[in-house]
C-alpha positions in Angstrom: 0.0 0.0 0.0 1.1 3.4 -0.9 1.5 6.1 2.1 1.1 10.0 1.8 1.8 11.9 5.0 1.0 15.6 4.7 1.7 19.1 6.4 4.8 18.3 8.7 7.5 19.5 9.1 10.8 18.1 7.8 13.6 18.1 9.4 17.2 17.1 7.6 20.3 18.6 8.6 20.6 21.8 7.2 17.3 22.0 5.9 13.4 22.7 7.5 10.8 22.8 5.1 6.6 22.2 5.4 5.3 19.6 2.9 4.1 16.2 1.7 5.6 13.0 1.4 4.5 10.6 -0.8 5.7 6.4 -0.3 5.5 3.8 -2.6 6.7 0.7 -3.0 9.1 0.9 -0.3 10.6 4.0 -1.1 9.7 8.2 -1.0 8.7 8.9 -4.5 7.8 12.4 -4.3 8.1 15.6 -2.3 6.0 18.6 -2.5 3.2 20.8 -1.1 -0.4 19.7 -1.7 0.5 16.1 -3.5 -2.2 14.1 -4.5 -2.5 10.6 -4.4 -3.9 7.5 -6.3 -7.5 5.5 -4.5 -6.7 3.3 -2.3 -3.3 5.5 -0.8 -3.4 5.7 3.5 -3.4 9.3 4.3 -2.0 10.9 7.6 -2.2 14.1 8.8 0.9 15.4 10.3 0.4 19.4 11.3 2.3 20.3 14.1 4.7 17.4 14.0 7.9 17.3 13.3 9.4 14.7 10.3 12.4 12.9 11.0 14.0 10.6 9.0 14.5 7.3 10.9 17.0 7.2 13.6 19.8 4.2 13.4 21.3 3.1 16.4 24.8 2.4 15.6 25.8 0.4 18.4 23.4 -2.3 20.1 23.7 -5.7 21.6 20.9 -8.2 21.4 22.1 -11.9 21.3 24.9 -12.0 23.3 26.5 -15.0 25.4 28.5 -12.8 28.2 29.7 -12.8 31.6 28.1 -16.6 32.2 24.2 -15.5 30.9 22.6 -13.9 28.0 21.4 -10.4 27.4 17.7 -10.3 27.6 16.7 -9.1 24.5 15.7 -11.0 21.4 15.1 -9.6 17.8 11.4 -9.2 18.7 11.6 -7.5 21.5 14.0 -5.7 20.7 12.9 -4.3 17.6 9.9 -3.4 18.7 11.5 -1.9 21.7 13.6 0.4 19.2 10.4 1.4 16.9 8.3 2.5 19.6 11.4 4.8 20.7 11.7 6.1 16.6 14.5 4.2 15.9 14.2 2.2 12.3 18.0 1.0 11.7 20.0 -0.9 14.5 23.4 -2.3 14.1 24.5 -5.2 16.0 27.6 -6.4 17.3 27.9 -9.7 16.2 30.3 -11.0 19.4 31.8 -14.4 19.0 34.2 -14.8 21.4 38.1 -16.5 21.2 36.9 -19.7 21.6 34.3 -19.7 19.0 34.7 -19.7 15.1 34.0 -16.7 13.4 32.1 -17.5 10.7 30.2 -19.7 12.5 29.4 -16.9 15.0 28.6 -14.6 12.2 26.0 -17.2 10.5 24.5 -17.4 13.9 23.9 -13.9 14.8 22.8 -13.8 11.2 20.1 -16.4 12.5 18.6 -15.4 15.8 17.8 -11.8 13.4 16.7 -13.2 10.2 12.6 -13.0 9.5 12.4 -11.7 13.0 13.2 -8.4 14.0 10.1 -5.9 13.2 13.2 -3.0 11.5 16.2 -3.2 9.4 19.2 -4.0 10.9 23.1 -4.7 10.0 26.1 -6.5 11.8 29.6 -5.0 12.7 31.7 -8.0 12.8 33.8 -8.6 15.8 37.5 -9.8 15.7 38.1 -11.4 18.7 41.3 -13.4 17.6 43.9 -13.3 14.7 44.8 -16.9 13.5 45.2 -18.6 10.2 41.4 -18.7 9.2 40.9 -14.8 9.7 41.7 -13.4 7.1 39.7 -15.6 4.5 36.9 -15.7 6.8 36.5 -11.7 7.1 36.8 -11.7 3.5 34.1 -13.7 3.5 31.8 -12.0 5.5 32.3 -8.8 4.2 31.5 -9.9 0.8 28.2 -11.0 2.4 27.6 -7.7 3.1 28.9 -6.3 6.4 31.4 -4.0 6.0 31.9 -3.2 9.8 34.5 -4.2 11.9 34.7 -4.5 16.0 37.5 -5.0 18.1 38.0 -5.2 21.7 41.4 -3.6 23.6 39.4 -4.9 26.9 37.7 -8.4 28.7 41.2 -10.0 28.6 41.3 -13.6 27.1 37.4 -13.5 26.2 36.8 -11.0 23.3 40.2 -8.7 23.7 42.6 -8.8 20.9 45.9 -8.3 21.2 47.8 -5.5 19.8 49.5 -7.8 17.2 45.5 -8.8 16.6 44.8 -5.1 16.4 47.7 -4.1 13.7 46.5 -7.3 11.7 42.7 -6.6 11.9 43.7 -3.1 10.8 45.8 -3.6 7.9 43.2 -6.2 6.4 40.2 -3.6 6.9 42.6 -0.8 4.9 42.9 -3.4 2.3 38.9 -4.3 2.5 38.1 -0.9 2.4 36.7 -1.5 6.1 35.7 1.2 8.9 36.9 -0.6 12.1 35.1 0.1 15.8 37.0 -0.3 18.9 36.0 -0.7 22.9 39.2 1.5 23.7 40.2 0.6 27.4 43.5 -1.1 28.3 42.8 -5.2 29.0 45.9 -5.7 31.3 45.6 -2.5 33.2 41.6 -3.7 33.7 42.8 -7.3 34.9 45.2 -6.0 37.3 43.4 -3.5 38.8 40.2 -5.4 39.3 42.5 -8.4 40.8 44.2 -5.9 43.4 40.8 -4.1 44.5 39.2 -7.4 45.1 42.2 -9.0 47.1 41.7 -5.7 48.9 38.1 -6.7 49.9 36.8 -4.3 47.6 33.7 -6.0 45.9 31.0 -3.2 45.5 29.7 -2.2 42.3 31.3 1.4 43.3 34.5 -0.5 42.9 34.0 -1.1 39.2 35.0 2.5 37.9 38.5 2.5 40.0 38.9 -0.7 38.2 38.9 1.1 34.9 39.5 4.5 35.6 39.2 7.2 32.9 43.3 7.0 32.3 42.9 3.3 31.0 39.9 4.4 28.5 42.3 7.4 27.6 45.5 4.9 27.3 43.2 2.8 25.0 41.6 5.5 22.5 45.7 6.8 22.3 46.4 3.4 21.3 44.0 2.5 19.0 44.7 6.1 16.9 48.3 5.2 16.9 47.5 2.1 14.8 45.5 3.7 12.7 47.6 6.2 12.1 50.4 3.6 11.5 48.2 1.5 9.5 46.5 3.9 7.2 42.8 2.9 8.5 39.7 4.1 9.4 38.6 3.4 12.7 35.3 4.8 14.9 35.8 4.8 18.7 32.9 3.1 20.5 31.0 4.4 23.6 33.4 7.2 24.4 33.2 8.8 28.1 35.2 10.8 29.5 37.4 14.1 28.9 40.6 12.5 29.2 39.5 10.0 26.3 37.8 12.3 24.0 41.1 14.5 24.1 42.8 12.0 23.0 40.5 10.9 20.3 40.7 14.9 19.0 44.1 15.0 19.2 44.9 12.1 16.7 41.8 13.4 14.9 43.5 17.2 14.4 46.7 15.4 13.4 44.5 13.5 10.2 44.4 10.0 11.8 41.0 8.9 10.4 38.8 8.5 13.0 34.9 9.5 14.8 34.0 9.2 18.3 30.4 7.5 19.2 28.8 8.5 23.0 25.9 7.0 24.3 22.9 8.0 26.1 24.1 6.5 29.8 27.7 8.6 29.9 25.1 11.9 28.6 22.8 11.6 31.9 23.9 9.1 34.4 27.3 9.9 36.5 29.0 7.4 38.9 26.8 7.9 41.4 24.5 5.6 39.9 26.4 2.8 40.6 27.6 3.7 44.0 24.3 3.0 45.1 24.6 0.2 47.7 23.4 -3.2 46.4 21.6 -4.3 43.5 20.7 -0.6 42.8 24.0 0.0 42.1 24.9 -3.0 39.9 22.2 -2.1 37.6 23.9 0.8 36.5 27.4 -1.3 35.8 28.7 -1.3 32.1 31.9 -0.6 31.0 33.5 1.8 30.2 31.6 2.8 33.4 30.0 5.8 34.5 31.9 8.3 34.9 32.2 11.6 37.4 29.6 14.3 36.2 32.1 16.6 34.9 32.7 14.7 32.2 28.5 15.1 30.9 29.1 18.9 30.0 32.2 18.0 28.6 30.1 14.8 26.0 27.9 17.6 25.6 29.8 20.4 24.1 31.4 17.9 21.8 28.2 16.7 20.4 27.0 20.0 19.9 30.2 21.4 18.0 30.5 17.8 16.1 33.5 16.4 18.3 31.6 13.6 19.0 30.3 12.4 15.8 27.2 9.6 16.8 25.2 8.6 20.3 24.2 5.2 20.2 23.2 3.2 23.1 25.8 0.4 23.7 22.0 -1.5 24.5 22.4 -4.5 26.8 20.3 -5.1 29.1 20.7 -7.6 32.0 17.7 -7.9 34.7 17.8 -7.9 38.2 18.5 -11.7 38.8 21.6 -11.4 36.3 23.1 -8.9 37.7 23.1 -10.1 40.8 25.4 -12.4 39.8 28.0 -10.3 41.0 26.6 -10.1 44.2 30.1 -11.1 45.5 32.3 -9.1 42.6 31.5 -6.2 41.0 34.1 -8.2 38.6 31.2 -10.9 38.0 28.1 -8.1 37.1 27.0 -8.3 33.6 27.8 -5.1 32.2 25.3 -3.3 30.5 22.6 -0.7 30.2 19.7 -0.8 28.4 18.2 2.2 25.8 17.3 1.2 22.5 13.9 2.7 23.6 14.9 6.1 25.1 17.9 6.8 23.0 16.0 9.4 20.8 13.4 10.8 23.4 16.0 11.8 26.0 18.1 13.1 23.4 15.3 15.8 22.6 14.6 16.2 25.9 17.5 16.6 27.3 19.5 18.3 24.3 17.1 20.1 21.5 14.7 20.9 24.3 16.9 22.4 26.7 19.2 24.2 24.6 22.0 22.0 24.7 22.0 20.8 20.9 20.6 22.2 18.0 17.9 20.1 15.9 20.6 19.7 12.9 23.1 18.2 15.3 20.5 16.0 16.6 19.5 14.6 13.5 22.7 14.6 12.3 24.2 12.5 15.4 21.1 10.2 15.7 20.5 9.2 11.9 22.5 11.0 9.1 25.8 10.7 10.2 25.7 7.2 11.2 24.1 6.5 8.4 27.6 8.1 5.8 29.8 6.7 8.5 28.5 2.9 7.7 27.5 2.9 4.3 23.8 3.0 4.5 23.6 6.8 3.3 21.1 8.1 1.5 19.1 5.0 1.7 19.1 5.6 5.7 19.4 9.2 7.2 17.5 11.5 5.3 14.1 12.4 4.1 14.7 12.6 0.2 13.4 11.4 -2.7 15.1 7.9 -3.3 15.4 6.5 0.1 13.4 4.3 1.7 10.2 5.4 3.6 11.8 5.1 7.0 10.1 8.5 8.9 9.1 9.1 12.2 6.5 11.4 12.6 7.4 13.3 16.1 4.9 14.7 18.6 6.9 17.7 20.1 4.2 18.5 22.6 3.9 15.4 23.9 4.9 14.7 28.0 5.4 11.5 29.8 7.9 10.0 32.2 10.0 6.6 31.5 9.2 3.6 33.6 9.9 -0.1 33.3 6.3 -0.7 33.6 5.3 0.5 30.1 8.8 0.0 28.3 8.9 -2.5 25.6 12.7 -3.8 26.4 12.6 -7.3 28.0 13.7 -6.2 31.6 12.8 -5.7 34.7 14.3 -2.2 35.6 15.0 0.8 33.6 18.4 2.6 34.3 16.3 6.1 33.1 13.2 5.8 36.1 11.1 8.5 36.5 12.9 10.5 33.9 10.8 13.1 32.4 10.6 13.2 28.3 9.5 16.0 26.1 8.1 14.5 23.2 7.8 10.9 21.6 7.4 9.7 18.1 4.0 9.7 17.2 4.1 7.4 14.1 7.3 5.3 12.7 7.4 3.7 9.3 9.9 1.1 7.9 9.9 0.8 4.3 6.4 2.9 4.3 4.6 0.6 6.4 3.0 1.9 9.5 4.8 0.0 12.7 4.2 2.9 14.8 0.8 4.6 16.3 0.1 6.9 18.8 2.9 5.4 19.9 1.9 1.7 20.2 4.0 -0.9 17.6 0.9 -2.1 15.6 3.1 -3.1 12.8 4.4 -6.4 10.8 6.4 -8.4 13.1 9.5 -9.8 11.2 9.5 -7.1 8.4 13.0 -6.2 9.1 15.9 -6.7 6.0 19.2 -6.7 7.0 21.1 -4.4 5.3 23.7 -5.1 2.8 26.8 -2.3 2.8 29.7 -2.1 0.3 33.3 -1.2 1.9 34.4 2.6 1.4 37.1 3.0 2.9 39.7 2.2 0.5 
């Protein structure tokens, strides 16, 4: 069925204008005031709403085997989960570990998505080892379609790659053509300080940021830019969080080392303090790198705003209360992760556009277009143009609520964001110009969701 939603506003970066949109087959066809539209076409009124295009998540986690459990999440929920919050596009990090085979791990996180996630979605591929195989295998993969590397300087002798690994994984992904992402901390530093802290009695979740403090996530982003710079490749620093990394990152960045800088939504709003909370409280709000002292949030901010941070993803992974009380005994043993597929784009207006902190082109640019030209899925994703696929959420800016784990769709029990005010909340979302969105309730096709096929750029 064709789509025509008229009267909003559009909103790409560098450009606001009033009209219609017309869908079909997949795809906007046409652009323009007062468009008409054949029998039969679904109609929407959209005055006084704001028209994004639709918001990719550039870093999630959905199946993943980790710390002895699994993340809650499947593609279902998950998907759903990410719609209802406006977000169309996810990429996953496909995470086999050292011990597994990659292309094996690849076909499987291929599997738990395929014919079931309700949005489009693609892989970054993680290199968790460098032996004989890799090199064919990634070539492999790649040719399937993900042109997304992820690599690990952290979680020692699980997914962390040494720095040999790291050169190697580099100097294959210049030759591929490959943007590489990295989880910049320092995996030796980590063991040894969570070893001495513990054999010191020191078990608390409000242990677990001494045990990576901000000068190992600094150490780690210095590293990784020196082998890119050495290597000649193109490399995007996940989940940055602190001053002392992100001066790093724009250091090797002013020198013409190719790489961007990804925040997410927890280091934005949520400071140490979180996690100091005694108890369980406390390790819900563990994830790594971990949160950090509040300084730090005006600091994430600013950047965003003046394009030093390029994307905010949400490092999604959620854990419920029974997992992470696994670590009951070791904040070394709590399954590290925060959920916010959901919220990502909601707190982002809230707490940027709306209160002044970031304007609307830096918000669409951060949530959507510049994901989508960092990982090849530009302009199919990330704008609202003639040509790309009817992805559009249709934004209520007058809209009030508060976040609660009662009416989230993320399998958990908890939300890290409780009670949080929002200022607005997509009113309608479409994939491919079907409605999955209404009045904010996913009333859409379950399964509809392609995975995205990307050629390598980065020759």
């Amino acid at each position: 069925m064709s789509l025509l939603i008229k009267n909003g506003e559009i909103v790409n970066v560098g450009h606001r204008n009033t009209a219609d949109i017309y869908i079909e087959n997949e795809t906007i066809t046409s652009i323009g005031p007062n468009l008409s539209a054949p029998a039969g076409t679904e109609v929407i009124d959209a005055t006084g709403k704001l028209i994004f295009p639709g918001f990719i998540d550039p870093h999630v986690h959905i199946y993943l085997p980790f710390m002895a459990t699994f993340a809650k999440d499947t593609h279902e929920t998950a998907s759903i989960a990410s719609l209802v919050g406006g977000t169309t596009t996810y990429i996953e990090m496909c995470c086999p570990n050292r011990n597994d085979d990659a292309l094996e791990g690849y076909q499987l996180w291929k599997s738990k998505a395929e014919n079931k996630s309700a949005c489009d979605y693609a892989f970054h591929m993680s290199v968790t080892k460098f032996v004989a195989e890799t090199e064919s295998q990634l070539r492999e993969i790649v040719a399937d379609g993900t042109a997304s590397f992820k690599i690990f300087l952290s979680y020692k002798n699980f997914f962390g790659v040494d720095d040999g690994e790291m050169y190697q994984t580099l100097e294959l992904a210049k030759k591929l053509g490959v943007i590489v992402t990295a989880h910049c901390e320092n995996a030796e530093l980590v063991d040894r300080l969570q070893k001495k802290l513990l054999g010191e009695g020191k078990t608390g979740p409000e242990w677990h940021e001494a045990s990576r403090p901000e000068s190992v996530e600094a150490e780690g982003t210095t590293r990784f830019a020196a082998f890119l710079n050495n290597t000649g490749a193109t490399g995007y620093v996940v989940h940055l969080s602190c001053d002392e990394a992100l001066a790093a990152a724009l250091a090797a960045k002013s020198r013409g080392v190719q790489i961007s800088v990804e925040s997410v939504v927890p280091h934005l709003l949520l400071d140490k303090s979180y996690a100091e909370r005694p108890g369980v409280e406390g390790m819900k709000h563990v994830m790594s790198p971990p949160l950090r002292a509040r300084h730090n949030q005006s600091v994430l901010w600013n950047a965003l705003e003046n394009g030093g941070v390029d994307t905010i993803g949400t490092d999604h992974c959620p854990f419920d209360t029974a997992q992470k009380l696994l670590g009951k005994d070791s904040f070394a043993s709590i399954p590290n992760g925060i959920a916010g597929i959901e919220d990502r784009v909601n707190l982002l207006y809230t707490h940027g556009v709306k209160a002044g902190r970031l304007t609307i082109d830096r918000f669409v640019d951060a949530l959507s277009t510049r994901v989508a030209k960092l990982f090849g899925l530009y302009p199919r994703k990330g704008a609202v143009a003639v040509g790309s696929d009817g992805d559009l959420v249709v934004y209520d800016p007058n809209y009030r609520g508060v976040i609660s784990a009662k009416t989230q769709h993320t399998n958990n029990d908890y939300n890290a964001f409780e009670g949080t005010k929002i200022e607005g909340r997509p009113l309608l979302v479409t994939v491919r110009g079907k409605v999955q969105v209404r009045d904010g309730q996913f009333v859409g096709e379950r399964g509809r969701g392609k995975m995205l096929k990307r050629e390598p750029a980065y020759f």
